[in-house]
C-alpha positions as CSV (number, residue, x, y, z in Angstrom):
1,X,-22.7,29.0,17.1
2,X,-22.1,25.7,19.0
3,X,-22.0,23.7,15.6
4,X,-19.4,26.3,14.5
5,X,-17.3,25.6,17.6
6,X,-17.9,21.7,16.9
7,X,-17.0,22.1,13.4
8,X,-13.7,23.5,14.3
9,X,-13.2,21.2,17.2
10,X,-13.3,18.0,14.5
11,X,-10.9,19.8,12.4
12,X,-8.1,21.0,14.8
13,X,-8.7,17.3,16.1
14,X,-8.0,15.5,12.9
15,X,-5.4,18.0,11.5
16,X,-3.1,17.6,14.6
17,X,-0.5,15.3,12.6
18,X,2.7,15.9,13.4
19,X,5.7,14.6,10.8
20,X,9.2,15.6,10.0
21,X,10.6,15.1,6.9
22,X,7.3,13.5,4.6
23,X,9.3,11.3,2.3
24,X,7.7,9.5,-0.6
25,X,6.6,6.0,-0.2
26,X,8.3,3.5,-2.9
27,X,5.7,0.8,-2.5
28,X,7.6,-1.3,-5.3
29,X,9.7,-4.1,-4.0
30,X,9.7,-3.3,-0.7
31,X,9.6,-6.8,0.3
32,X,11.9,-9.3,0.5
33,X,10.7,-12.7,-1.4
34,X,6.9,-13.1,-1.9
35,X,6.9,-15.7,1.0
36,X,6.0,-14.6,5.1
37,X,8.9,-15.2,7.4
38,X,9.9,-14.3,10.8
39,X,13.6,-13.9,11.9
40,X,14.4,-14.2,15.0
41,X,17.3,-12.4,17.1
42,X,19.1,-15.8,17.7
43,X,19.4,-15.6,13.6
44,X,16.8,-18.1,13.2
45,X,14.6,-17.7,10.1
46,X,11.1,-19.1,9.8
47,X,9.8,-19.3,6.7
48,X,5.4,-20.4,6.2
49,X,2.3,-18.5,6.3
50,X,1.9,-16.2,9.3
51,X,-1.9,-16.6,10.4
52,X,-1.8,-14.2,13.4
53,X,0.1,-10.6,14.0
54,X,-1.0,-9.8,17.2
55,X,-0.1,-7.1,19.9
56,X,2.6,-10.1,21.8
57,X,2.5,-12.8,19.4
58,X,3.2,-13.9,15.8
59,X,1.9,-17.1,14.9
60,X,3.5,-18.6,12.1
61,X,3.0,-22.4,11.0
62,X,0.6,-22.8,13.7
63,X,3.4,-21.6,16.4
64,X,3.8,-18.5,18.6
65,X,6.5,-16.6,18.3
66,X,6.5,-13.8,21.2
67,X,7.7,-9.9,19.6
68,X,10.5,-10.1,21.9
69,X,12.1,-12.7,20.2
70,X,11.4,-10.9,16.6
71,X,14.0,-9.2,15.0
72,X,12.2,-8.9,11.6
73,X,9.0,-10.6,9.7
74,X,7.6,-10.0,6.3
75,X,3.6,-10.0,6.4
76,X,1.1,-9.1,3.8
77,X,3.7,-7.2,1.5
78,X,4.9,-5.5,4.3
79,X,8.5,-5.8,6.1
80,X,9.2,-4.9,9.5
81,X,12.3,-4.7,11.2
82,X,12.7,-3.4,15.4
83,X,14.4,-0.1,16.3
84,X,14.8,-0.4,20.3
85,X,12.2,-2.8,20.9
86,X,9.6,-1.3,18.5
87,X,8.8,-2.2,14.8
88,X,9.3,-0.4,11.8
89,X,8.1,-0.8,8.5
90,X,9.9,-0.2,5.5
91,X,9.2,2.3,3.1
92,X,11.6,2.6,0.9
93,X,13.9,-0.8,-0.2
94,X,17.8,0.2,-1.4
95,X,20.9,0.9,-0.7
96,X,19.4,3.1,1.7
97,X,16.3,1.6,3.3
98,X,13.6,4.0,4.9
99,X,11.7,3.0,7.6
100,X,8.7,4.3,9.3
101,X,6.6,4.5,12.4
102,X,3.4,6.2,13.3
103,X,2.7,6.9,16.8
104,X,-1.2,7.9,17.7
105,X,-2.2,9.6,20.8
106,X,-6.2,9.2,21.2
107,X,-5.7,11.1,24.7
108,X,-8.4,13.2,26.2
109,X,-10.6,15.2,23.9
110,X,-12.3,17.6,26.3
111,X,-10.6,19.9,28.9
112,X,-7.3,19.5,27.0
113,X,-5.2,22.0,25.7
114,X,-2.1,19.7,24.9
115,X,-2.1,18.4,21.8
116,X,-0.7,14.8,22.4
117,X,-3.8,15.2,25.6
118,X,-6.5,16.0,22.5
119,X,-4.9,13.1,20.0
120,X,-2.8,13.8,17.6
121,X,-0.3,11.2,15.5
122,X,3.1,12.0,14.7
123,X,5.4,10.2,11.9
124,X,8.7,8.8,12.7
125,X,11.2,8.1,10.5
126,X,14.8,6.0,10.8
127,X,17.2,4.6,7.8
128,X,19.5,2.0,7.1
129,X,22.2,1.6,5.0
130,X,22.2,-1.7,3.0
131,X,20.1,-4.7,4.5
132,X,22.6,-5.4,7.4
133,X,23.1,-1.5,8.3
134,X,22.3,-0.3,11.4
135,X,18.5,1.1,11.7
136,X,18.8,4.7,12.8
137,X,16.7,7.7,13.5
138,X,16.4,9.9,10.6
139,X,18.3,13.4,10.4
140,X,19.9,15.3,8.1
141,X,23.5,14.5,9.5
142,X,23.1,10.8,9.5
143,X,21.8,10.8,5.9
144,X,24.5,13.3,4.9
145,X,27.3,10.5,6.4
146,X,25.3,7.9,4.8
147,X,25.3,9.4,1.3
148,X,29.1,11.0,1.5
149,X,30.6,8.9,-0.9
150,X,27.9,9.8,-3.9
151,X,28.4,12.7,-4.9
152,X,25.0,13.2,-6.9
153,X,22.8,12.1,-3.3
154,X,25.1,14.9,-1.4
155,X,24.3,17.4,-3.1
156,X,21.1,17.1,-2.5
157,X,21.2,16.9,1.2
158,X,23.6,20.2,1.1
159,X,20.8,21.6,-1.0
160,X,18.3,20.9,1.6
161,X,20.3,22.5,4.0
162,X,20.8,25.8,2.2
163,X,17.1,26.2,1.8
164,X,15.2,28.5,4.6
165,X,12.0,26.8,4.0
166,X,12.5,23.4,4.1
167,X,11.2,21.1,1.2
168,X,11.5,17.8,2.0
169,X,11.7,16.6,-1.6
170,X,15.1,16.9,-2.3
171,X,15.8,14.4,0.6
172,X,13.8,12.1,-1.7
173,X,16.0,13.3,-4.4
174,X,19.1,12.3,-2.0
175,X,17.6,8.6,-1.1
176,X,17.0,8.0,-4.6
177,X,20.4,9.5,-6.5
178,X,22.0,7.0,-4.0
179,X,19.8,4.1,-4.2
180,X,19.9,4.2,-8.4
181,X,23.7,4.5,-8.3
């Protein structure tokens, strides 16, 4: 009985993930160059090999760089960009870029009966439109402003809307109508 009450234990544990909308990963191009760089919020691009990516610190040609200063770096294939003071990596490179952020809550496993308390991870997800766009929080009424003026990519999004169970492809359907236009 107890490993019964284990075995479920370890699976409500590691099925507590928490995400809204799933949208497809386009791991294509999402980068920006082949080379590292770090820009900086003064405008300030540094281009060389980043060494370290640490919790504080970038070091990049042997110098530290603190996060605060970071507006965006390019690491390992991977782009990051802040959205109010934390960073985001992109997903999805377009007209309409699609960042993401994963937020993990070990918490308290025993004597807990909140699921951010018993760890759980929930998905974040924000979106841009064109490289110099404004990175916002993703919802169905700033991707519907954002795609107004395609036709194709708004019907989409109205489609999603009309549906009682929600299926979060056609928002990929929407990104991509609008980012192959």
């Amino acid at each position: 009985m107890n490993k019964i009450i284990l075995y479920g234990l370890i699976l409500f544990l590691f099925g507590c993930t928490t995400s809204l909308p799933i949208l497809k990963e386009k791991p294509e191009s999402l980068v920006d160059g082949k080379d590292d760089f770090v820009e900086l919020f003064d405008g300030t691009i540094i281009q060389g090999p980043i060494s370290e990516e640490r919790n504080k610190n970038i070091v990049i040609n042997g110098n530290y760089y603190h996060v605060k200063n970071i507006k965006s770096y390019q690491y390992k294939s991977k782009y990051r960009t802040t959205y109010k003071n934390t960073f985001v990596t992109r997903t999805i490179k377009g007209k309409i870029n699609v960042f993401k952020r994963t937020s993990n809550s070990p918490g308290d496993m025993f004597g807990s009966t909140s699921m951010a308390r018993a760890g759980s991870s929930a998905t974040y997800y924000y979106i841009q439109k064109g490289d110099a766009g404004k990175v916002e929080f993703f919802d169905i009424k700033t991707l519907e402003e954002m795609v107004k003026d395609n036709p194709k990519a708004l019907y989409w999004v109205n489609e999603y809307k009309k549906l009682k169970k929600k299926n979060d492809s056609y928002l990929d359907y929407a990104i991509e109508a609008y980012n192959t236009n």
